[in-house]
KOLSEVEX-978810 format. One record per residue (C-alpha): residue in one letter; x, y, z. Coordinates in pm, whole numbers, plus 32768, in hexadecimal, padded with zeros to 4 digits. Example, Ala and Ser with C-alpha at 12.3 -4.5 7.8 and 13.67 -1.06 7.14 Angstrom:
2
A84CE7E3E830C
S85577F9682CA
//
This chain:
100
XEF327E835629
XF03E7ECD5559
XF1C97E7155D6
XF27B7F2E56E0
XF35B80325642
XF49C7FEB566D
XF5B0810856DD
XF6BE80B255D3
XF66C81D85509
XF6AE82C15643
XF7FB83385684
XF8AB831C57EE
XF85284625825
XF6E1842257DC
XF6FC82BC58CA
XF7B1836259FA
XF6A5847559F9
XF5B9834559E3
XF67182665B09
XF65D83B95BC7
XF4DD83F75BB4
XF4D182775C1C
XF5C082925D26
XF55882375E99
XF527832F5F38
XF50684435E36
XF62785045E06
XF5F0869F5E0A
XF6FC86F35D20
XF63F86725BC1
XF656878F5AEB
XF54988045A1E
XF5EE882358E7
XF66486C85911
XF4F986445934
XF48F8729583B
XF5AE869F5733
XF555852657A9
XF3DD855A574D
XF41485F85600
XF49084A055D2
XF3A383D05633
XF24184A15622
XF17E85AD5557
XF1F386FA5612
XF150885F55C3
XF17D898E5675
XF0528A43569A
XF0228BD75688
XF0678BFB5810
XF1BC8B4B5837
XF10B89FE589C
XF16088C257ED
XF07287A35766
XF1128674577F
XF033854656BC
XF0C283FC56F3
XEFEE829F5692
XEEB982DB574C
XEF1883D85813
XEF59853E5802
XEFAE860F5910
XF01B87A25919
XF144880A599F
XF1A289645A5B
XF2F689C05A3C
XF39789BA5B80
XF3F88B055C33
XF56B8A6B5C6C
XF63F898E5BA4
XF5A688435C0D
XF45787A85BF1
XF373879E5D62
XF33A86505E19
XF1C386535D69
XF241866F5C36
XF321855D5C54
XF1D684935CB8
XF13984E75B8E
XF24684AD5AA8
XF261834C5B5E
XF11B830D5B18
XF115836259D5
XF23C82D05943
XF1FA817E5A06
XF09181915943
XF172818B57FC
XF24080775866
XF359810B590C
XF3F9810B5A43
XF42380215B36
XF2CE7FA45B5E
XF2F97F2659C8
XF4207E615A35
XF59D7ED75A92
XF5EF7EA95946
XF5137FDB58D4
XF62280C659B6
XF786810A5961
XF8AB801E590E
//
């Protein structure tokens, strides 16, 4: 396996957004355009035809509905966990992956 990315090259914008989705227990004020901004980043993102948003990061690629509201649902926030702790991020990479 190749090295755990590392989150110098994200600004503090991009590693509170990041701290938030880790944060225990899940906030419900992450904004989607936040998360959106944060994996633009860090992943492949498309937006398909219907509004919905293919996010391909590493091995994994999950698609994203844009929230009704401002802020991203508690499943999304699973699956963003998930997924960004599959690339090496997060707190389950090491503390050092999240903010400063």
């Amino acid at each position: 396996m190749s090295s755990m990315p590392s989150s110098d090259h994200l600004s503090s914008h991009h590693r509170n957004t990041l701290t938030a989705i880790f944060q225990h227990p899940a906030g419900h004020n992450i904004e989607w355009h936040s998360v959106l901004s944060l994996l633009q980043a860090v992943a492949t993102v498309t937006e398909r035809h219907d509004g919905k948003y293919v996010v391909v990061l590493g091995t994994e690629t999950e698609t994203f509905d844009v929230p009704r509201d401002k802020d991203i649902d508690a499943q999304q926030v699973v699956d963003l966990r998930k997924m960004l702790s599959n690339a090496g991020y997060g707190s389950e990479a090491g503390d050092s992956k999240v903010g400063t």
